[in-house]
N, C-alpha and C positions, 0 to 999 in steps of 0.2 A: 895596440893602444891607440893609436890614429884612429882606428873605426870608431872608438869609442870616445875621444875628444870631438870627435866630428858629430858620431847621433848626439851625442849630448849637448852639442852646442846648437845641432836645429831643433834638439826640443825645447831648447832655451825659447831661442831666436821662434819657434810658429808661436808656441802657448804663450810665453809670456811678452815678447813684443809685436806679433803681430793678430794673434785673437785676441789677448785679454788685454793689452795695451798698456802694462801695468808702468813700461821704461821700454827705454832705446839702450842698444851699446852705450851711446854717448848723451847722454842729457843736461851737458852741459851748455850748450846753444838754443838753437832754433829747431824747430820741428824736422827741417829741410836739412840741417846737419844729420840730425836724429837718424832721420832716416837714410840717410845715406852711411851714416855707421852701420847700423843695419844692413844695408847691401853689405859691405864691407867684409861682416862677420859672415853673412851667409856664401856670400865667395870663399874666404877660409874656411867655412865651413866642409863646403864643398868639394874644394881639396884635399883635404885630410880624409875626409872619405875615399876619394879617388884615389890617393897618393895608399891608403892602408892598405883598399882593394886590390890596390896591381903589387904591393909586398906579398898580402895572403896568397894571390895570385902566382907567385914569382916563386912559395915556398912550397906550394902543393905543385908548381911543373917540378922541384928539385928532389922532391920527393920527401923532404922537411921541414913540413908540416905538420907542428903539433896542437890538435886540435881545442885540447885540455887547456893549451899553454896560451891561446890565441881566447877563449872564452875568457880566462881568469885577464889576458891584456885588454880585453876589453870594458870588462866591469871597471878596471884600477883607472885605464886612460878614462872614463866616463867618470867615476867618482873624483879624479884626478881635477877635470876640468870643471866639474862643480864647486869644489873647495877652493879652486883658487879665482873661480870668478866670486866665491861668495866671499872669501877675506881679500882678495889682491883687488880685484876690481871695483868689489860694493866698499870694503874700509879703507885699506888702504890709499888706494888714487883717488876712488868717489867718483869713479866717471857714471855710476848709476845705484840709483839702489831697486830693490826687489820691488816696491810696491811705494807710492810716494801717500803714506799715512804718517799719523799721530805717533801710535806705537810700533814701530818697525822691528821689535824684539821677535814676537811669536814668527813672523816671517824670513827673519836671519836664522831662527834656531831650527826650525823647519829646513830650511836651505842647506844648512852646513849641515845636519842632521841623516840629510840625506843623504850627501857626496858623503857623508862616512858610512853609513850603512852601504853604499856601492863602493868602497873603497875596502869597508871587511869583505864583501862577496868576494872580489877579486883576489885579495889576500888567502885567504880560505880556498878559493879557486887553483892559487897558482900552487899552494903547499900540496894541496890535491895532488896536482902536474904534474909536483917533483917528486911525491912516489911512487905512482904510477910509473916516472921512468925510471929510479929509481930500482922498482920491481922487476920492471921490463929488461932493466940491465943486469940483476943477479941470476 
């Protein structure tokens, strides 16, 4: 699940705050804040990758390592961290929103839209896993 709050949080962080420029982590300040929320997130970013790599790492030296089970943890941590940047972060606290327009609707429903459709993959994924072992063990 960390590989997967981690690429989803730098796909955040390149597409949409630093190509398209749509917000920062934090836009509640100055530019100069902005962007250093930004560094911020891409540092956490960065570790959750690292930190999940040396897990997957640590389960394939142990010899358990389930591959099925690490696909399906990655789609759930990915759609995981979608949905709670798109209600915890954009509604809840307001430290940003998706795009600063008129009508912010189409692009909330999009956003959360999608951390649930990666959030069914994962579910779907991990039910998979569990028969598979499931099978494996009778």
């Amino acid at each position: 699940m960390l590989l997967g709050i981690g690429i989803m949080a730098a796909v955040d962080e390149i597409i949409f705050h630093q190509l398209l420029a749509w917000h920062h982590f934090y836009d509640q300040s100055t530019t100069d804040v902005g962007l250093m929320a930004d560094g911020l997130l891409h540092a956490a970013e960065l570790l959750a990758i690292t930190a999940g790599f040396f897990m997957l790492l640590h389960l394939s030296r142990a010899g358990k390592l389930s591959k099925h089970h690490s696909v399906a943890g990655f789609f759930l941590g990915a759609g995981g961290f979608q949905l709670f940047d798109g209600l915890v972060n954009h509604k809840v606290l307001r430290l940003h929103q998706i795009r600063y327009v008129d009508n912010i609707l189409p692009y909330d429903l999009a956003w959360n839209a999608a951390a649930l459709a990666l959030l069914a993959v994962g579910a779907w994924l991990m039910k998979q896993a569990g028969h598979r072992t499931n099978e494996s063990t009778t």
